[in-house]
MARRODO-107298 format. One record per residue (C-alpha): y, z, x; residue number from 1; residue in one letter. Coordinates in steps of 0.5 Angstrom, whole numbers. Layout:
N
<r Y="Y" Z="Z" X="X" nr="NUM" rest="A"/>
...
//
This chain:
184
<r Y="172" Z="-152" X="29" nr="1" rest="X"/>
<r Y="175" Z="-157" X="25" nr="2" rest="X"/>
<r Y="181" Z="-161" X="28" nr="3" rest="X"/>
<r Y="185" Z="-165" X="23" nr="4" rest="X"/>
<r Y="191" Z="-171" X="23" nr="5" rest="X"/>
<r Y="195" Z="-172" X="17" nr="6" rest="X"/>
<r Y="200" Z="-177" X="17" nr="7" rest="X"/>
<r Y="205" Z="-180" X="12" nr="8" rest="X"/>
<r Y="206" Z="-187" X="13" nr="9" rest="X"/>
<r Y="210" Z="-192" X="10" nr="10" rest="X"/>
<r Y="210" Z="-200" X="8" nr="11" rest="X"/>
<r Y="211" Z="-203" X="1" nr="12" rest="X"/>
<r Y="209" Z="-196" X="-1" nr="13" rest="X"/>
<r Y="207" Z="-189" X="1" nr="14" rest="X"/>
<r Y="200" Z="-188" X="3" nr="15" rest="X"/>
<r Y="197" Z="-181" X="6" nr="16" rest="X"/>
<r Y="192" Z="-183" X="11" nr="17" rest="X"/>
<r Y="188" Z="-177" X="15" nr="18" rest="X"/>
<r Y="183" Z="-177" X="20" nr="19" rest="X"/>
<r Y="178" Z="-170" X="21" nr="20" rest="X"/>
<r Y="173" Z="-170" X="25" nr="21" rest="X"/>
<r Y="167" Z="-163" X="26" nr="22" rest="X"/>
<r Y="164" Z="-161" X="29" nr="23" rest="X"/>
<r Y="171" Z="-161" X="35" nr="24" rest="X"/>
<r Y="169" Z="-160" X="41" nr="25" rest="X"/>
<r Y="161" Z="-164" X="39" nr="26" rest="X"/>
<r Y="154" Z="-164" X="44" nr="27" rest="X"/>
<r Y="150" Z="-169" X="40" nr="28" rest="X"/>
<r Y="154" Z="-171" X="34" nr="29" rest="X"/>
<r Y="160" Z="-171" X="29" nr="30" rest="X"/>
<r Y="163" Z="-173" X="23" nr="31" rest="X"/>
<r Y="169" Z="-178" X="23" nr="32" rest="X"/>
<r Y="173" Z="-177" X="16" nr="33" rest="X"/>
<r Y="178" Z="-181" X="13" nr="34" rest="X"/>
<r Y="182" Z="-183" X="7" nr="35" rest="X"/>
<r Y="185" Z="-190" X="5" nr="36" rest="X"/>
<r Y="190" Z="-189" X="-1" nr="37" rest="X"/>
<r Y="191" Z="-197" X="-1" nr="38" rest="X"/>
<r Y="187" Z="-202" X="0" nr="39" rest="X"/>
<r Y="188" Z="-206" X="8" nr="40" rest="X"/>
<r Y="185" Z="-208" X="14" nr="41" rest="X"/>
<r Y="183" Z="-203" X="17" nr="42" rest="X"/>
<r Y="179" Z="-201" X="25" nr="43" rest="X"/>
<r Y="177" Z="-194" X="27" nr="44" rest="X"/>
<r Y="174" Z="-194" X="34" nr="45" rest="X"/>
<r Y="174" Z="-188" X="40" nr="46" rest="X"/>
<r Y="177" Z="-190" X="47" nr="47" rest="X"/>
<r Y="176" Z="-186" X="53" nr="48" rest="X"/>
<r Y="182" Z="-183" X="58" nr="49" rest="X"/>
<r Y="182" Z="-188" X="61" nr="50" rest="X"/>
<r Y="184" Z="-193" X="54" nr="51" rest="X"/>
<r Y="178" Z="-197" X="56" nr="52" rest="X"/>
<r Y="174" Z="-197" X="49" nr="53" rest="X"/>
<r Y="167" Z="-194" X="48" nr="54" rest="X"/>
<r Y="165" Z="-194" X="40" nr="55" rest="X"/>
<r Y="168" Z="-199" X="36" nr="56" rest="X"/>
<r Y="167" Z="-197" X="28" nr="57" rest="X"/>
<r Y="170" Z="-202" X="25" nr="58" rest="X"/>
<r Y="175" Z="-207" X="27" nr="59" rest="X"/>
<r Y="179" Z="-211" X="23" nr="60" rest="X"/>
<r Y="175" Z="-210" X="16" nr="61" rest="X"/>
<r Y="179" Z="-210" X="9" nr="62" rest="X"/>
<r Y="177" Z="-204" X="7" nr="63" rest="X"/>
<r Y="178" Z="-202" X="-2" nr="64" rest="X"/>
<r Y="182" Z="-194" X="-3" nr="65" rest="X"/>
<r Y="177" Z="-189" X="-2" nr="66" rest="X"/>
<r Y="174" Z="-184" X="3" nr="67" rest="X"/>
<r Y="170" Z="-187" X="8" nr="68" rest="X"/>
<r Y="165" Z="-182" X="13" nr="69" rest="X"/>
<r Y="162" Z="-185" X="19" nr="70" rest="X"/>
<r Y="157" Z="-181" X="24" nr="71" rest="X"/>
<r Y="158" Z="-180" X="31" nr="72" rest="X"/>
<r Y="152" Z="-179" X="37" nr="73" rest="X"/>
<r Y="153" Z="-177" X="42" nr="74" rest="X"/>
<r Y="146" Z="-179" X="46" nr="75" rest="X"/>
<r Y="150" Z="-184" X="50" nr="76" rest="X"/>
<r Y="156" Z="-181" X="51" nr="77" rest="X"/>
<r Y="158" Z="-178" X="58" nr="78" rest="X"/>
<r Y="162" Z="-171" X="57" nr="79" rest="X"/>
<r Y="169" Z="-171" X="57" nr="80" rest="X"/>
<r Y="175" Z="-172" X="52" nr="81" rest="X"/>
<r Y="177" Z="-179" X="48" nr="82" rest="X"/>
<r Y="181" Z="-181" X="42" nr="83" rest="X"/>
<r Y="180" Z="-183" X="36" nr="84" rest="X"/>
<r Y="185" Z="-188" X="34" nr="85" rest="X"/>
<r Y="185" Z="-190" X="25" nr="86" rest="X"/>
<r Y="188" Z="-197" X="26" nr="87" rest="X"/>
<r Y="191" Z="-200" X="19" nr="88" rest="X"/>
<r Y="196" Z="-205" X="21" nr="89" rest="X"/>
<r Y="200" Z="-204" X="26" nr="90" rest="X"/>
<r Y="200" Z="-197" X="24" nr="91" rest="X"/>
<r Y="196" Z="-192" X="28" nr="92" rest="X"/>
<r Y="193" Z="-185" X="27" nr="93" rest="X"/>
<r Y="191" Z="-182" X="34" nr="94" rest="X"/>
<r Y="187" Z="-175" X="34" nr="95" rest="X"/>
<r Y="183" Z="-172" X="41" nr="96" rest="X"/>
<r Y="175" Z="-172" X="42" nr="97" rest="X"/>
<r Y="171" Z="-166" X="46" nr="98" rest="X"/>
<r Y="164" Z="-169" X="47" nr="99" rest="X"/>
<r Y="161" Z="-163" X="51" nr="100" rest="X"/>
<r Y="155" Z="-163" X="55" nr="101" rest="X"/>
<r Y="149" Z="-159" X="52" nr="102" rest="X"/>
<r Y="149" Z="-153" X="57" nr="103" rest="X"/>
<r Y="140" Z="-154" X="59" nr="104" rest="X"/>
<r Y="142" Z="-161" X="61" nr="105" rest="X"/>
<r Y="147" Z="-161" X="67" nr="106" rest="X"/>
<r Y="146" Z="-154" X="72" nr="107" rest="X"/>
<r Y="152" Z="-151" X="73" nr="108" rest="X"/>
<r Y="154" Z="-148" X="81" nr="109" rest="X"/>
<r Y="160" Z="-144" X="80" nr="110" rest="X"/>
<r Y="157" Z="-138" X="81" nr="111" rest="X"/>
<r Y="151" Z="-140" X="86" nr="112" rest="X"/>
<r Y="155" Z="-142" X="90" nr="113" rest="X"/>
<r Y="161" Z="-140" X="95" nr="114" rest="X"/>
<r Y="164" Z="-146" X="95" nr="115" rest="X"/>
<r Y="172" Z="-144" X="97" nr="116" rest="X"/>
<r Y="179" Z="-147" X="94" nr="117" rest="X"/>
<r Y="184" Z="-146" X="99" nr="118" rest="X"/>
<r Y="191" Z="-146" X="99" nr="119" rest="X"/>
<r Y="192" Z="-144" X="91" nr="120" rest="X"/>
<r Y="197" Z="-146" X="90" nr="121" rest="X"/>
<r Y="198" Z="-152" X="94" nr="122" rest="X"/>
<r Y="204" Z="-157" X="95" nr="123" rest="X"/>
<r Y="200" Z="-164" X="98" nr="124" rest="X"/>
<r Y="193" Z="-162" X="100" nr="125" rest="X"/>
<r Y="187" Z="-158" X="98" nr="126" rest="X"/>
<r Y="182" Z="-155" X="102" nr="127" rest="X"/>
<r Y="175" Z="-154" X="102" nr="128" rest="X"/>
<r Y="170" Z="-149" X="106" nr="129" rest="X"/>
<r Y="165" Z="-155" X="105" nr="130" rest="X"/>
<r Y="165" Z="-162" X="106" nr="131" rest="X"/>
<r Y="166" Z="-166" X="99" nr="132" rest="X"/>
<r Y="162" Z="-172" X="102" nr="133" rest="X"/>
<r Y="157" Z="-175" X="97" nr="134" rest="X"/>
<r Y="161" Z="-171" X="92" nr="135" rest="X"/>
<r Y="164" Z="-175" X="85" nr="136" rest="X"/>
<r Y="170" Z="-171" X="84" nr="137" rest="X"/>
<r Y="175" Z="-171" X="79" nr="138" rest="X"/>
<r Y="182" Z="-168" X="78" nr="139" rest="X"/>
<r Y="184" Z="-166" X="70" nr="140" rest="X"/>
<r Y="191" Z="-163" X="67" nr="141" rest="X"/>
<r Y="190" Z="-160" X="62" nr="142" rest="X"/>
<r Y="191" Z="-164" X="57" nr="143" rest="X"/>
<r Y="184" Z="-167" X="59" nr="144" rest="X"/>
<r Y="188" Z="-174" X="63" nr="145" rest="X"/>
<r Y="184" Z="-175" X="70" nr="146" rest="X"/>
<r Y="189" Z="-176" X="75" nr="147" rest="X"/>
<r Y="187" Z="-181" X="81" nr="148" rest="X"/>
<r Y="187" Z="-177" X="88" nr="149" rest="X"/>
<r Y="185" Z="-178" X="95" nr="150" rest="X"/>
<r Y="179" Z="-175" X="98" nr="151" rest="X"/>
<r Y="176" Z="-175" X="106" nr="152" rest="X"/>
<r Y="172" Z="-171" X="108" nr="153" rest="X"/>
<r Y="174" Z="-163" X="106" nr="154" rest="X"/>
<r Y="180" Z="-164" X="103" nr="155" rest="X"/>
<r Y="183" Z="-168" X="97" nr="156" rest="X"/>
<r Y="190" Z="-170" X="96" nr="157" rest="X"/>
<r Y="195" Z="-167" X="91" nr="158" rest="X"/>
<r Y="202" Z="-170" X="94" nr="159" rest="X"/>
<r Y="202" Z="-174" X="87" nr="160" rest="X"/>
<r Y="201" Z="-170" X="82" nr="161" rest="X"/>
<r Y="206" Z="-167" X="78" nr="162" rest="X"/>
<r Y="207" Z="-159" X="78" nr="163" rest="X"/>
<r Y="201" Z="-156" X="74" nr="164" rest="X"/>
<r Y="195" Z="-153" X="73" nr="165" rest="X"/>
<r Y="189" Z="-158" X="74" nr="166" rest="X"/>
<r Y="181" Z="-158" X="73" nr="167" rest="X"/>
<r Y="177" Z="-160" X="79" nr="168" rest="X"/>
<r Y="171" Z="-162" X="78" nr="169" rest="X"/>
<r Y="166" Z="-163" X="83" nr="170" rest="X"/>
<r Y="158" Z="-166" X="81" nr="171" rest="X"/>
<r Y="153" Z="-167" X="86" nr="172" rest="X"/>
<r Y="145" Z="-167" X="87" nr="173" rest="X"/>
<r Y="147" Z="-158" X="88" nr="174" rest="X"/>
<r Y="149" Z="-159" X="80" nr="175" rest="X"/>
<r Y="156" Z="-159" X="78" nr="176" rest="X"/>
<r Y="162" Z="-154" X="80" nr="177" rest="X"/>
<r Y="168" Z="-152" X="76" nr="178" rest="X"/>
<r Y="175" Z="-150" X="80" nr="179" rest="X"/>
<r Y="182" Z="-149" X="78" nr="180" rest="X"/>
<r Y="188" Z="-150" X="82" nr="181" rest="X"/>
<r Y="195" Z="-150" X="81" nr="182" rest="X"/>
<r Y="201" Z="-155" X="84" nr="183" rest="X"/>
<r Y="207" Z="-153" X="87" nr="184" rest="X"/>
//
């Protein structure tokens, strides 16, 4: 899949500048494509959900008109959704990242185990028919932003979400577990 941005900025003139990346979703790595039409100063880094930066390409480097190619690995990088942020100027160009887990590398629990949801959908809390204690959890909307929420021992808080249909993600030593849910 290829996902592709094109945007039309404007400064002393017209340039088209357009960001593409394949493969999109990735396991070990992708291709970053773009053009410049005008030469500039110009940086090309990737940030994670929570904006902190986790590759950096370019920064600040005057940069002569042509298409450019750079080549991402993703040996080091946790699964998950990023943004590549193209910067020229003070102009930006923004296009979402996959990096997706290779499937022999983390041991999926959805369908070996019995782990129960309960109430979904749900207003303020979610229930578990197990304690979540040891467990990293994660909440995900689904436009791949991780939301902060509360967690004792067999529920998590949800009162703060927006409405919705949400991820959650539980991993542990058992493996990763999958479950969808929906606010009310």
């Amino acid at each position: 899949m290829l996902i592709s941005v094109c945007l039309a900025l404007f400064s002393k003139g017209s340039f088209a500048q357009t960001l593409t990346v394949a493969p999109n979703p990735f396991v070990h790595s992708a291709t970053l494509r773009f053009d410049l039409n005008t030469a500039d100063t110009t940086s090309l880094y990737i940030v994670n959900i929570v904006g902190s930066t986790v590759r950096t390409f370019l920064h600040d480097t005057v940069l002569s008109p042509a298409q450019y190619s750079y080549t991402l690995s993703g040996n080091s990088m946790d699964a998950g959704v990023y943004v590549i942020v193209l910067q020229r100027n003070s102009q930006r160009t923004n296009t979402q990242l996959v990096k997706a887990s290779d499937a022999t590398a983390v041991k999926d629990i959805n369908e070996n185990t019995n782990w129960e949801l309960y109430p979904n959908p749900a207003k303020d809390r979610i229930g578990f028919d197990k304690a979540l204690i040891g467990s990293e959890i994660s909440v995900f909307d689904m436009s791949g932003r991780n939301h902060v929420v509360a967690i004792s021992q067999n529920q998590i808080d949800i009162s703060s979400l927006p409405f919705g249909v949400y991820c959650l993600r539980i991993q542990n030593i058992d493996g990763i577990l999958f479950r969808k849910f929906t606010k009310d």
